[in-house]
PDB file of N, CA, C and O in Angstrom:
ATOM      1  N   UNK A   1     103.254 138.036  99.658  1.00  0.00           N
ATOM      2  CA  UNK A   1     104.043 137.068  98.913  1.00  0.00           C
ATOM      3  C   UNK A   1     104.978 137.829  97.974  1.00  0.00           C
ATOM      4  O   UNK A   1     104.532 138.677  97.201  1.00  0.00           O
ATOM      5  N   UNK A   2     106.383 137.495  98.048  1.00  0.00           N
ATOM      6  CA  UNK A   2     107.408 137.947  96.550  1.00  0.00           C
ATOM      7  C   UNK A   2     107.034 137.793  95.770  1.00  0.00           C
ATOM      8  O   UNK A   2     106.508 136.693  95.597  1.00  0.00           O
ATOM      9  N   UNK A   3     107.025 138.855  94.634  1.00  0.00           N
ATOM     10  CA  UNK A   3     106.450 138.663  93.574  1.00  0.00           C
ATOM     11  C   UNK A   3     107.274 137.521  92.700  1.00  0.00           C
ATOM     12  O   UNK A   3     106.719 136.830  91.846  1.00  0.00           O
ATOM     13  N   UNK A   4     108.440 137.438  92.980  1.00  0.00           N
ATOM     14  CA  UNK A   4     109.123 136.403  92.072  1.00  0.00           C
ATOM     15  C   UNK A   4     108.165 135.072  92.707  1.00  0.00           C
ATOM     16  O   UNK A   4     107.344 134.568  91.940  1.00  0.00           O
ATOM     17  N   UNK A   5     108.277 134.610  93.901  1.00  0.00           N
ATOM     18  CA  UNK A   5     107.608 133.569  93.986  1.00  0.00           C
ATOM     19  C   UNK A   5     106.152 133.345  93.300  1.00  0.00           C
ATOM     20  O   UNK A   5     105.891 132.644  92.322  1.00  0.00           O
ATOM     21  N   UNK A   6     105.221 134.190  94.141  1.00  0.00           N
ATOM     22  CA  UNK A   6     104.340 134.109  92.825  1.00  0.00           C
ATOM     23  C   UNK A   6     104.284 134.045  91.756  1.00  0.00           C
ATOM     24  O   UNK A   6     103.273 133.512  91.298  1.00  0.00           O
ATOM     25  N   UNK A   7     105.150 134.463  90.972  1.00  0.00           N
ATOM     26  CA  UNK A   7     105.222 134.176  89.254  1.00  0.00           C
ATOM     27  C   UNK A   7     105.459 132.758  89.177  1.00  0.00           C
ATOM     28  O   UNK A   7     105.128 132.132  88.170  1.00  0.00           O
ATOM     29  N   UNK A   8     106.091 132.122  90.312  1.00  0.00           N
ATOM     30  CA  UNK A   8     107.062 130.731  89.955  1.00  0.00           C
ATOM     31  C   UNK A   8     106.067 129.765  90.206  1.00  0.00           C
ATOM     32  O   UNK A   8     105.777 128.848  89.437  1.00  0.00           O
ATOM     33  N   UNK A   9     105.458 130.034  91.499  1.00  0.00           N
ATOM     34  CA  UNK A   9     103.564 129.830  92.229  1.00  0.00           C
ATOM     35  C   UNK A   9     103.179 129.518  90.741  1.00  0.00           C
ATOM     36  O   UNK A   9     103.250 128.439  90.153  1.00  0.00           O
ATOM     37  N   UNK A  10     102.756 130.733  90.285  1.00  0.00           N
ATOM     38  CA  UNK A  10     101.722 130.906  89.017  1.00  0.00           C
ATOM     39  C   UNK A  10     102.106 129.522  88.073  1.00  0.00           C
ATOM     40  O   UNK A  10     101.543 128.461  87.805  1.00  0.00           O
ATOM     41  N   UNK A  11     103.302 130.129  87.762  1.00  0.00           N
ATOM     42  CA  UNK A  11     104.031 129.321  86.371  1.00  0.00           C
ATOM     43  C   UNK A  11     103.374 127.566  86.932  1.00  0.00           C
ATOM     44  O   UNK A  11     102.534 126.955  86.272  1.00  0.00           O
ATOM     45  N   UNK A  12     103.792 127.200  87.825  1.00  0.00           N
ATOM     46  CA  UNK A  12     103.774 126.213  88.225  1.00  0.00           C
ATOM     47  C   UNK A  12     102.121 125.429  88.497  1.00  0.00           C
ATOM     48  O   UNK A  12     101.913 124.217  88.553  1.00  0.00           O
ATOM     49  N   UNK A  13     101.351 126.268  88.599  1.00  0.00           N
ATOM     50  CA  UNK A  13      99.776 126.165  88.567  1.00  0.00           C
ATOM     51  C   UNK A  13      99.449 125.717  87.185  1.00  0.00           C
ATOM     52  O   UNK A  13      98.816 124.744  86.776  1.00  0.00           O
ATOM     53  N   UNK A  14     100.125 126.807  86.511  1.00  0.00           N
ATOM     54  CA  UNK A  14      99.383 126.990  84.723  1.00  0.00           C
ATOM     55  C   UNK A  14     100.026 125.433  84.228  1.00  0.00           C
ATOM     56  O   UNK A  14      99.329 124.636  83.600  1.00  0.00           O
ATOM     57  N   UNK A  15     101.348 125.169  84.588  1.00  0.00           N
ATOM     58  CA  UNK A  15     101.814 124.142  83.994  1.00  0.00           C
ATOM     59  C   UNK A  15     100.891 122.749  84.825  1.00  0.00           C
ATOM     60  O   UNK A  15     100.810 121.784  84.065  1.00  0.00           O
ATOM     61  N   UNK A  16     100.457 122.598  85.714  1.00  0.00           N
ATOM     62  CA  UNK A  16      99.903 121.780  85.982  1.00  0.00           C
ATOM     63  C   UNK A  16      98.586 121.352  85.648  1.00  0.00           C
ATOM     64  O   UNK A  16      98.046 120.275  85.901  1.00  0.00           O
ATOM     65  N   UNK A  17      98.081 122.488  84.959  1.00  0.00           N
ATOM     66  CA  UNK A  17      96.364 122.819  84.373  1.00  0.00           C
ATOM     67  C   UNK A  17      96.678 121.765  82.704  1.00  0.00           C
ATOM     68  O   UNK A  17      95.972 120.941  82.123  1.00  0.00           O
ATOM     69  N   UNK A  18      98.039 122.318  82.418  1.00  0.00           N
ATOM     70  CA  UNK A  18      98.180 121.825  80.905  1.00  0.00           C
ATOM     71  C   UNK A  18      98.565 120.107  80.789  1.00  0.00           C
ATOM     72  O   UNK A  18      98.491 119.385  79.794  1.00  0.00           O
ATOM     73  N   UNK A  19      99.029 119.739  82.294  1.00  0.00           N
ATOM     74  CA  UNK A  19      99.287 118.450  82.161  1.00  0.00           C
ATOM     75  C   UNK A  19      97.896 117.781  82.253  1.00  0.00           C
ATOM     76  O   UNK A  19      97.516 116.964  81.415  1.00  0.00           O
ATOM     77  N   UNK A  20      97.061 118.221  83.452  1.00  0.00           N
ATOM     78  CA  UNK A  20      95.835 117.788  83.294  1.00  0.00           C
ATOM     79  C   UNK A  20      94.792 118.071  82.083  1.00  0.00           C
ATOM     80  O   UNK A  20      94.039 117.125  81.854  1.00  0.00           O
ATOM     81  N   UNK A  21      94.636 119.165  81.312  1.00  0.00           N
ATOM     82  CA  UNK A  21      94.053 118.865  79.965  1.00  0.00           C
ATOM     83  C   UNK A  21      94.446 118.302  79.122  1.00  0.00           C
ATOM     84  O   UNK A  21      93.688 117.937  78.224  1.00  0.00           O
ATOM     85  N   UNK A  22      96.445 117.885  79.092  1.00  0.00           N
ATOM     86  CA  UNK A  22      96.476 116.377  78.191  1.00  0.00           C
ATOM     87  C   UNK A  22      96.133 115.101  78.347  1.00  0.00           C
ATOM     88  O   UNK A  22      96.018 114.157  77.565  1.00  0.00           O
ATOM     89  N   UNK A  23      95.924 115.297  80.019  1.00  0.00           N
ATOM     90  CA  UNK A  23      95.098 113.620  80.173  1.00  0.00           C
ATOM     91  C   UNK A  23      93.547 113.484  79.752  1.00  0.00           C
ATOM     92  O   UNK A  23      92.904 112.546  79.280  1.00  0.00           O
ATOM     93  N   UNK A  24      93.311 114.404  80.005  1.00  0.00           N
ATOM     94  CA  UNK A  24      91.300 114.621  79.189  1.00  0.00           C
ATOM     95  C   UNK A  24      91.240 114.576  77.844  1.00  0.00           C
ATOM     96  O   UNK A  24      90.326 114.045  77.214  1.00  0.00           O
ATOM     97  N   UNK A  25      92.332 115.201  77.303  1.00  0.00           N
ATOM     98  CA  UNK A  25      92.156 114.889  75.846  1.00  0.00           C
ATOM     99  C   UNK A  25      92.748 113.443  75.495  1.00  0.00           C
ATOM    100  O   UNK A  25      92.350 113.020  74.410  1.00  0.00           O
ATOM    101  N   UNK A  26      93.355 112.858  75.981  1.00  0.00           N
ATOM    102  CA  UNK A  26      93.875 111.800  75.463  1.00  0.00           C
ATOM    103  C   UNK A  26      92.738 110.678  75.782  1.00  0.00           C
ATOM    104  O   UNK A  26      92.446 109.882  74.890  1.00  0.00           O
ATOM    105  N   UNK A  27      92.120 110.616  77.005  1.00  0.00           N
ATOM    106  CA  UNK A  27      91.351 110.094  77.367  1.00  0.00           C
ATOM    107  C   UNK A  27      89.732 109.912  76.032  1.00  0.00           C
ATOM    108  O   UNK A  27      89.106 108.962  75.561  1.00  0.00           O
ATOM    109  N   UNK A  28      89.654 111.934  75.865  1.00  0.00           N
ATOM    110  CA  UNK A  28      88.873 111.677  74.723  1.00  0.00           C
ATOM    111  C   UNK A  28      88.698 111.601  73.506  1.00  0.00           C
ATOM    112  O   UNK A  28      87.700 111.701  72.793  1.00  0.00           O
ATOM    113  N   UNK A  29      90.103 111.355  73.258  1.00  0.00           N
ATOM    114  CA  UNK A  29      90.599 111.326  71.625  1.00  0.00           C
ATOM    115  C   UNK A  29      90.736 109.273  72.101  1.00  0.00           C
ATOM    116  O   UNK A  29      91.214 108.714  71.113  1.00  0.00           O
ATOM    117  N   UNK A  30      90.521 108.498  72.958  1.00  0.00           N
ATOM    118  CA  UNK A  30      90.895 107.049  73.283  1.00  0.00           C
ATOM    119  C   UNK A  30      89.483 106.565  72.942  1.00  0.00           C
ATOM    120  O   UNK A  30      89.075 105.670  72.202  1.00  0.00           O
ATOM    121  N   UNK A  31      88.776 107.602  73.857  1.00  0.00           N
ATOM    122  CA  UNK A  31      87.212 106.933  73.382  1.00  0.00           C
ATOM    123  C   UNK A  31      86.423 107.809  72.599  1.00  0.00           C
ATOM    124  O   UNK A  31      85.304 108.117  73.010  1.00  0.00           O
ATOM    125  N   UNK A  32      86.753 108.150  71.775  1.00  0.00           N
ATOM    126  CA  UNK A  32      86.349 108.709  70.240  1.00  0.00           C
ATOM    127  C   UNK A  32      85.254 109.852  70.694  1.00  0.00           C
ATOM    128  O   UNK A  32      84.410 110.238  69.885  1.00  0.00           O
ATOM    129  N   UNK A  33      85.313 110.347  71.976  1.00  0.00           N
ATOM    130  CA  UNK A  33      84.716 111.275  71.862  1.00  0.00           C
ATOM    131  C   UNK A  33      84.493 112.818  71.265  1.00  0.00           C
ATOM    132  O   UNK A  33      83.474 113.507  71.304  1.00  0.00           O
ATOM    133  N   UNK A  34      85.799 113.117  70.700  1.00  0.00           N
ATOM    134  CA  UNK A  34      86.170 113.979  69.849  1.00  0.00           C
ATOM    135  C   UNK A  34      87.059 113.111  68.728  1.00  0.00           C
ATOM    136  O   UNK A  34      87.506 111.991  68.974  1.00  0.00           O
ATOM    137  N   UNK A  35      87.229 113.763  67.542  1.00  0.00           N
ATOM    138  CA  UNK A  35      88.156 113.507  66.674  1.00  0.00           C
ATOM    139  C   UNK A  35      89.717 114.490  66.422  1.00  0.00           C
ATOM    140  O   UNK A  35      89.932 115.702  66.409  1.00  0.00           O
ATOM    141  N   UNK A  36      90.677 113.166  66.230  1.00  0.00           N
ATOM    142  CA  UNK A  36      92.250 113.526  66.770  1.00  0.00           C
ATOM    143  C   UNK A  36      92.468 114.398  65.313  1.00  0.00           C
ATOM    144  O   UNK A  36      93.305 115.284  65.143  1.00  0.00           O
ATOM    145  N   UNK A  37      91.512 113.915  64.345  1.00  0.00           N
ATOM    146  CA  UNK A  37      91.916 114.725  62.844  1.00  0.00           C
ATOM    147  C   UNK A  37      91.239 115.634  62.649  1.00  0.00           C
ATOM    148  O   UNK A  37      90.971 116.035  61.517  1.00  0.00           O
ATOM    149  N   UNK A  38      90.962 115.976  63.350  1.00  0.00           N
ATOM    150  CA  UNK A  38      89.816 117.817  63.324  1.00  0.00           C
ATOM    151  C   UNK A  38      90.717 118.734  63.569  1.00  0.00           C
ATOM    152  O   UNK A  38      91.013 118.722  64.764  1.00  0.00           O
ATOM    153  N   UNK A  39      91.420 119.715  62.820  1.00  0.00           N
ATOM    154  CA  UNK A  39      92.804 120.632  62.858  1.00  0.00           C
ATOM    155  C   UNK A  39      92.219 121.043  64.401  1.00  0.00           C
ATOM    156  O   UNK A  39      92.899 120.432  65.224  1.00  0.00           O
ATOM    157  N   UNK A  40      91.289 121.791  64.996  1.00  0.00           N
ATOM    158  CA  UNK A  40      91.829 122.810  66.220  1.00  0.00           C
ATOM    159  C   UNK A  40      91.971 121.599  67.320  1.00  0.00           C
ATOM    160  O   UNK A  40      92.148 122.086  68.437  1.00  0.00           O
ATOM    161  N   UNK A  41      91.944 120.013  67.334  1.00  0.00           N
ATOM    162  CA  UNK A  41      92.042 119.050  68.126  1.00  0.00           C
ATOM    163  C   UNK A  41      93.158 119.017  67.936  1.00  0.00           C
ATOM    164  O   UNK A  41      93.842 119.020  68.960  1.00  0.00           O
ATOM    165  N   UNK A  42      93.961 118.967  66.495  1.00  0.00           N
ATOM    166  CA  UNK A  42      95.429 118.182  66.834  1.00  0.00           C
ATOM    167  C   UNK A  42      95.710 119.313  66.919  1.00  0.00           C
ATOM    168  O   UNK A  42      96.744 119.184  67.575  1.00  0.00           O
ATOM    169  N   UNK A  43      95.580 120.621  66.733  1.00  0.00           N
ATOM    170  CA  UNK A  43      96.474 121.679  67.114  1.00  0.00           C
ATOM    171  C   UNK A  43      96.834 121.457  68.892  1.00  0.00           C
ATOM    172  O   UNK A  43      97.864 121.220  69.523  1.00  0.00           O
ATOM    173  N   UNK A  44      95.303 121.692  69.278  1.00  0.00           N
ATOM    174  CA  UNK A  44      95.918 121.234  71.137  1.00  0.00           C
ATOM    175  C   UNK A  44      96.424 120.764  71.618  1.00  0.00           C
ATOM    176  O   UNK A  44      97.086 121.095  72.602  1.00  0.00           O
ATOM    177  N   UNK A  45      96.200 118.688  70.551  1.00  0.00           N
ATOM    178  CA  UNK A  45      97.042 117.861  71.230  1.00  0.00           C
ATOM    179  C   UNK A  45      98.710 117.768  70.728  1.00  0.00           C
ATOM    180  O   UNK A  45      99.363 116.855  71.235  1.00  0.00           O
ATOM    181  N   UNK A  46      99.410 118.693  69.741  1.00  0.00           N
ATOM    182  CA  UNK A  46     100.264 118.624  69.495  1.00  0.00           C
ATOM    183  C   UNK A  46     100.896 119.759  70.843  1.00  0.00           C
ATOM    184  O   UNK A  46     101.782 119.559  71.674  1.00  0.00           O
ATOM    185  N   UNK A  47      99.926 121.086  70.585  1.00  0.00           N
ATOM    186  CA  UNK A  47     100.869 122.040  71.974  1.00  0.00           C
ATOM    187  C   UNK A  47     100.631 121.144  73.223  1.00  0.00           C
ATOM    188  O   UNK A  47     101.734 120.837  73.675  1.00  0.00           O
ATOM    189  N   UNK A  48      99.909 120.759  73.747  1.00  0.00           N
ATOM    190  CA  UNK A  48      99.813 119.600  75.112  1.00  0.00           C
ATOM    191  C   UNK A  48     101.419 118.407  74.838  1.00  0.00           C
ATOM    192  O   UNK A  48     102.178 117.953  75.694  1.00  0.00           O
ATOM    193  N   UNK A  49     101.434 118.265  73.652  1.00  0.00           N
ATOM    194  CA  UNK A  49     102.048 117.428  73.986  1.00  0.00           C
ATOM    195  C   UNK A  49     103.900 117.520  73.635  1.00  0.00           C
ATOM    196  O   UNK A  49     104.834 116.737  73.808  1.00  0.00           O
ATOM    197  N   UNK A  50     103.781 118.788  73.122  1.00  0.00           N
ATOM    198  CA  UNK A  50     105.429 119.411  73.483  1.00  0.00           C
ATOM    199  C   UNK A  50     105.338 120.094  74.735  1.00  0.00           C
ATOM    200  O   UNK A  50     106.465 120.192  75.221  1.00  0.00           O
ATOM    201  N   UNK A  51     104.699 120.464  75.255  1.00  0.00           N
ATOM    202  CA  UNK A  51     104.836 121.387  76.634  1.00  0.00           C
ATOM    203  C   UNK A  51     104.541 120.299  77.614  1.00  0.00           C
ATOM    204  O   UNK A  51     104.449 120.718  78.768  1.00  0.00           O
ATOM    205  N   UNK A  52     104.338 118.802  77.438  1.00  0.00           N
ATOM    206  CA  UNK A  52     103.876 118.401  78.802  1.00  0.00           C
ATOM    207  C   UNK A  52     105.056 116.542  77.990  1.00  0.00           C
ATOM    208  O   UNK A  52     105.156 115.425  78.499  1.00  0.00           O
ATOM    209  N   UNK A  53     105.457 116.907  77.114  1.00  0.00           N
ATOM    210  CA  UNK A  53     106.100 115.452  77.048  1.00  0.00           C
ATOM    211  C   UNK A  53     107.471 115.522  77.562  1.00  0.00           C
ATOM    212  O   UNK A  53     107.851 114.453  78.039  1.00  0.00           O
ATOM    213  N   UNK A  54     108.256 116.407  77.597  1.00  0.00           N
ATOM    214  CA  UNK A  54     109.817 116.542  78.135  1.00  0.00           C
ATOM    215  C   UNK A  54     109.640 116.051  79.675  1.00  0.00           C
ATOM    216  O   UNK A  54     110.426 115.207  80.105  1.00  0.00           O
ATOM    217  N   UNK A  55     108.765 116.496  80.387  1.00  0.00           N
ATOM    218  CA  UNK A  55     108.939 116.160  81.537  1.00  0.00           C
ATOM    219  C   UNK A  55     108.161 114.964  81.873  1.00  0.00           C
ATOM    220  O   UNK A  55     108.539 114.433  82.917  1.00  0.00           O
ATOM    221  N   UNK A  56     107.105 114.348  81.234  1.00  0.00           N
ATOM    222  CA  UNK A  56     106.777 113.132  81.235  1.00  0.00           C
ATOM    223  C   UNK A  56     107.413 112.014  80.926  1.00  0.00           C
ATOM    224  O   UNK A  56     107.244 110.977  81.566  1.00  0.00           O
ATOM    225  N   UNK A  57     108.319 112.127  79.773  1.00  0.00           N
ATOM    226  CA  UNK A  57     108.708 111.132  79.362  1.00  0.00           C
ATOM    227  C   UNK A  57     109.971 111.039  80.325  1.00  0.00           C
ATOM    228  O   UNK A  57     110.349 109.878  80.478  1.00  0.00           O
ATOM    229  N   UNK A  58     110.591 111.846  80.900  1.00  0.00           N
ATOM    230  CA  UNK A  58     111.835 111.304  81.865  1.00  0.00           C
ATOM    231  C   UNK A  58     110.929 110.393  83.293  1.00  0.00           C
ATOM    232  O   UNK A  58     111.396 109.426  83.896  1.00  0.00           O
ATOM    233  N   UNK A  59     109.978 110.849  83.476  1.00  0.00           N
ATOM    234  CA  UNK A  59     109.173 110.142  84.470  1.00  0.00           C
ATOM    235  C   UNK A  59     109.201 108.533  84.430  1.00  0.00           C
ATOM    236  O   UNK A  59     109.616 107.724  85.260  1.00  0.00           O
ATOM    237  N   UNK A  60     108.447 108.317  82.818  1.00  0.00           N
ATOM    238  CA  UNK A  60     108.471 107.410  82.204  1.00  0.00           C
ATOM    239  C   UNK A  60     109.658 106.008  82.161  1.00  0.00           C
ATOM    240  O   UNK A  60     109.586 104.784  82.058  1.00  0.00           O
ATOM    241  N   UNK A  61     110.885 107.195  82.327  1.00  0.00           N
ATOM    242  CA  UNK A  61     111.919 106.688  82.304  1.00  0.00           C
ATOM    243  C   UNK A  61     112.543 105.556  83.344  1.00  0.00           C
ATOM    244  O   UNK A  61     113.319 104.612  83.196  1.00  0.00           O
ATOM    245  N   UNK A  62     111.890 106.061  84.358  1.00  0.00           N
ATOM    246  CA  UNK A  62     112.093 105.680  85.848  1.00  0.00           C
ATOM    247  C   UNK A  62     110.959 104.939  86.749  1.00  0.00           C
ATOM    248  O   UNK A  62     111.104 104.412  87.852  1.00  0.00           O
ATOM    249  N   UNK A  63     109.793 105.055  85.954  1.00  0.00           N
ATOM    250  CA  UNK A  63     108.509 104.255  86.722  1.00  0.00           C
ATOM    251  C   UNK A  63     108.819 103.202  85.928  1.00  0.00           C
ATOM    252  O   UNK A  63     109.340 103.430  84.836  1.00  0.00           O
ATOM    253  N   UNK A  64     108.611 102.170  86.249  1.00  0.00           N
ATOM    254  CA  UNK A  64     108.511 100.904  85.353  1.00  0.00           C
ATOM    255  C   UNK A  64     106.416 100.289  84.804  1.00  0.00           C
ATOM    256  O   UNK A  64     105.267 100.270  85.245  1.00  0.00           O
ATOM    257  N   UNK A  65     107.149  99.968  83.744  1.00  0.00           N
ATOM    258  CA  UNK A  65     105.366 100.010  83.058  1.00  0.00           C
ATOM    259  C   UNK A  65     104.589  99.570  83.913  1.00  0.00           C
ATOM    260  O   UNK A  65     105.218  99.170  84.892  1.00  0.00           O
ATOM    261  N   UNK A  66     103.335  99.434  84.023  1.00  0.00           N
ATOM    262  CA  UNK A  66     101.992  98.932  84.436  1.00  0.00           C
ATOM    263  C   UNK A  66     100.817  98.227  83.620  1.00  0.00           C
ATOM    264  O   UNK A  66      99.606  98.451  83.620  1.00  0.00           O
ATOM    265  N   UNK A  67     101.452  97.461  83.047  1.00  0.00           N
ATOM    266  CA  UNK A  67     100.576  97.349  82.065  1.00  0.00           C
ATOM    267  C   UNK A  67     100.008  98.342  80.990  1.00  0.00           C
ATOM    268  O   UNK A  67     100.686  98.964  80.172  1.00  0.00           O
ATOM    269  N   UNK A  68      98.807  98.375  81.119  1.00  0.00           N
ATOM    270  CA  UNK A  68      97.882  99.695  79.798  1.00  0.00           C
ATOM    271  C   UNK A  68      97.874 101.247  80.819  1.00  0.00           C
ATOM    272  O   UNK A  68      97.214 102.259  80.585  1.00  0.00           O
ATOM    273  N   UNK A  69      98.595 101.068  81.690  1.00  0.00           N
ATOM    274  CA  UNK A  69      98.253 102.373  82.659  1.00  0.00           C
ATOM    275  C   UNK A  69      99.410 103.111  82.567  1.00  0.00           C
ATOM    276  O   UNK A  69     100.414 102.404  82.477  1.00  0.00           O
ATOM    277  N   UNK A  70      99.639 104.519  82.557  1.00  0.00           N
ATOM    278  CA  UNK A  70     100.252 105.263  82.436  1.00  0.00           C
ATOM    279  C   UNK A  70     100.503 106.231  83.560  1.00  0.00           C
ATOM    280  O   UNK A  70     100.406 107.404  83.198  1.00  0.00           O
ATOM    281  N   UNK A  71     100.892 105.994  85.224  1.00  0.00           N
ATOM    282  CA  UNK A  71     100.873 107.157  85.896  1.00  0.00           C
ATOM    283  C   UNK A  71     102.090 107.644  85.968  1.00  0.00           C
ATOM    284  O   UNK A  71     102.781 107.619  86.986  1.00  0.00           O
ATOM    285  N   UNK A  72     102.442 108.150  84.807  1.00  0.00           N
ATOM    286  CA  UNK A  72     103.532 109.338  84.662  1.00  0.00           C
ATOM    287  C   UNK A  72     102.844 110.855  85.151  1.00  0.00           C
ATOM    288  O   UNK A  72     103.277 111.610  86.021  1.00  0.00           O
ATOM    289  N   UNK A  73     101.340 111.066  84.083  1.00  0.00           N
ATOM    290  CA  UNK A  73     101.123 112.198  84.753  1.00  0.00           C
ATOM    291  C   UNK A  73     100.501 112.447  86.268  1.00  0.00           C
ATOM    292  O   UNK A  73     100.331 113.529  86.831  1.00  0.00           O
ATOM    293  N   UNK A  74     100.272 111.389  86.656  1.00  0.00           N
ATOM    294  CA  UNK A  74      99.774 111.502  88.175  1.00  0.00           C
ATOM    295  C   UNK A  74     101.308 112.004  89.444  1.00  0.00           C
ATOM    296  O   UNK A  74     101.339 112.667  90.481  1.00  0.00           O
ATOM    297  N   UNK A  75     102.506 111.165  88.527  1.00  0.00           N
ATOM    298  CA  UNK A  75     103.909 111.487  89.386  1.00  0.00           C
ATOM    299  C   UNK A  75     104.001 112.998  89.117  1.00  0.00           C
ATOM    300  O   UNK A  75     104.372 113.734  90.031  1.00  0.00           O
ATOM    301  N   UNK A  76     103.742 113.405  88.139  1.00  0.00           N
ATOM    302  CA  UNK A  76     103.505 114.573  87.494  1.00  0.00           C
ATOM    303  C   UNK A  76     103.303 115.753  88.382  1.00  0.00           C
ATOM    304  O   UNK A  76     104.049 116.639  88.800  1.00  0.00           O
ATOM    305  N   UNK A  77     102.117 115.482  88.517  1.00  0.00           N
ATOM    306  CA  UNK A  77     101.115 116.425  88.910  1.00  0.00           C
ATOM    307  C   UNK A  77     101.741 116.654  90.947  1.00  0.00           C
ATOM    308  O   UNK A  77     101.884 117.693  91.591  1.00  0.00           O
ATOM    309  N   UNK A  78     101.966 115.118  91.386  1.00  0.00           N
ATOM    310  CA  UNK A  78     102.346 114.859  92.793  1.00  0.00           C
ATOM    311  C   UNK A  78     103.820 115.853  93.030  1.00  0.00           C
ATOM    312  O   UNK A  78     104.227 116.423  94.043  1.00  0.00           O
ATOM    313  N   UNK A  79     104.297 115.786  91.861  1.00  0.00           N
ATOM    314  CA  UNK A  79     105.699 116.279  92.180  1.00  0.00           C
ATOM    315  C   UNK A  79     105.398 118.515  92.255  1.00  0.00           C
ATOM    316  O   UNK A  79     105.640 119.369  93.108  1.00  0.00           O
ATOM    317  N   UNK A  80     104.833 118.538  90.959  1.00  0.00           N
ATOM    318  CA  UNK A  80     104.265 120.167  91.169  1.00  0.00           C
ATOM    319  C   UNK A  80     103.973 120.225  92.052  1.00  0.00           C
ATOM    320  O   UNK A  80     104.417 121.252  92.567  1.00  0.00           O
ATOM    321  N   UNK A  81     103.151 119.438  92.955  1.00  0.00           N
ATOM    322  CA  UNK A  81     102.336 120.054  93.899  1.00  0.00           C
ATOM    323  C   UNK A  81     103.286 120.049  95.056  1.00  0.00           C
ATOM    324  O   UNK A  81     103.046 120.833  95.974  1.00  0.00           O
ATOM    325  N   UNK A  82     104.639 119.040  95.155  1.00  0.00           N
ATOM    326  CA  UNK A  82     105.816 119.324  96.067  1.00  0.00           C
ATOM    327  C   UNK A  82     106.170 120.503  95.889  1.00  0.00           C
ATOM    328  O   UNK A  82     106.312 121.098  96.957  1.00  0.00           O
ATOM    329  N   UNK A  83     106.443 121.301  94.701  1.00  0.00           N
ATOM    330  CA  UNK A  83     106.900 121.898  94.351  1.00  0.00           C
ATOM    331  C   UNK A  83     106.173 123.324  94.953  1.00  0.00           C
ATOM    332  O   UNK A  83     106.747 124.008  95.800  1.00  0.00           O
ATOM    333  N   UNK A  84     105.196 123.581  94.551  1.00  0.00           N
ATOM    334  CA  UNK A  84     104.298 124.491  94.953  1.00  0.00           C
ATOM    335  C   UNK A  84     104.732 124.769  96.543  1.00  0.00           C
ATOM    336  O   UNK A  84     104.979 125.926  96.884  1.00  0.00           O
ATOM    337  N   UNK A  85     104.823 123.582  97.588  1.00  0.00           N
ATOM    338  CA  UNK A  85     104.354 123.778  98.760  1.00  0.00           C
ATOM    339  C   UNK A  85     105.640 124.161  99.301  1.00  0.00           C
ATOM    340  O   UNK A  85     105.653 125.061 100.141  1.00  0.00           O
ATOM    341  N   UNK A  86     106.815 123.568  98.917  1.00  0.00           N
ATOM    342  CA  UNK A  86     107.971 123.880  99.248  1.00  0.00           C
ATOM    343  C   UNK A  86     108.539 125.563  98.909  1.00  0.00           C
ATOM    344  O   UNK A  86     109.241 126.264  99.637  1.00  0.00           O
ATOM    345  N   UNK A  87     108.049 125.843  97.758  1.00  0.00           N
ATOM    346  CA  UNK A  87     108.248 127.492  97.607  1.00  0.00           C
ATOM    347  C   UNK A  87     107.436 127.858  98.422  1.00  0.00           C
ATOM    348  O   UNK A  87     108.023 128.279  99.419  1.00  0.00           O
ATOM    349  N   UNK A  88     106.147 127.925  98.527  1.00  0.00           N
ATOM    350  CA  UNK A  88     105.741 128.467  99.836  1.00  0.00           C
ATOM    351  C   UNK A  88     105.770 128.828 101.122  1.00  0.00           C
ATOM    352  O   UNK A  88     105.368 129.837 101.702  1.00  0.00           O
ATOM    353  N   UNK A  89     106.730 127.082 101.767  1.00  0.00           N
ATOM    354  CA  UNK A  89     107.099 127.044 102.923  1.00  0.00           C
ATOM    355  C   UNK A  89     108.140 128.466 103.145  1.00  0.00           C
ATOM    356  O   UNK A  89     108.142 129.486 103.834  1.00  0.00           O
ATOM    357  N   UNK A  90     109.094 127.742 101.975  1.00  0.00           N
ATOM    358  CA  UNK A  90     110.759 128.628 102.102  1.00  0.00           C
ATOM    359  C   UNK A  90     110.858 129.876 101.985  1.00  0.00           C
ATOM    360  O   UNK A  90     111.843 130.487 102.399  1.00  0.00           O
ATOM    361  N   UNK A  91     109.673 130.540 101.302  1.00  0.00           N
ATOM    362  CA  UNK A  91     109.705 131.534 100.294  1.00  0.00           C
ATOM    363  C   UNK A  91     108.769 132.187 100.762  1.00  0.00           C
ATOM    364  O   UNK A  91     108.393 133.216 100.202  1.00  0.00           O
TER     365      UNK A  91
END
C-alpha cells in the first residue's frame, strides 16, 4: 500500500473512532451515566465535539429531522466508510 494512502486510510479510521465515541458519550452524558460537569468529561465532550461537529452539522443540514433521532452520525460514519473503500479500490 502507498504510504500516502495509508496515512489518508489511517486519518480516516481515527476520524471515524472519534465520531463514534461522541455518540457513546452523548448517549451517556443523556442517561446520566457519567456527569457532563466533571472537567475531564467536558474536556472530551468539548474536543468530540469540535472535531466531529463541522462535518455533522452540514449532514444535518440536508437530512430532514426525525423526530428525537439524530442519524447524522450514522450518514457519518456510512460516508467514511465510502470513503475508505474507494481509496482502496483506486489507490
Amino acid at each position: 500500500m502507498n504510504p500516502v494512502t495509508w496515512l489518508l486510510y489511517t486519518a480516516i479510521e481515527i476520524y471515524s473512532w472519534f465520531v463514534i465515541a461522541s455518540v457513546i458519550l452523548s448517549l451517556l452524558v443523556y442517561f446520566n451515566i457519567v456527569n457532563r460537569y466533571q472537567p475531564f468529561v467536558q474536556q472530551v465532550g468539548v474536543f468530540l465535539q469540535r472535531v466531529t461537529e463541522p462535518a455533522l452539522s452540514r449532514i444535518r443540514k440536508i437530512l430532514p429531522p426525525l423526530g428525537g433521532f439524530d442519524l447524522s452520525p450514522v450518514v457519518l460514519l456510512i460516508l467514511l466508510q465510502f470513503a475508505q473503500r474507494v481509496l482502496i479500490y483506486y489507490f
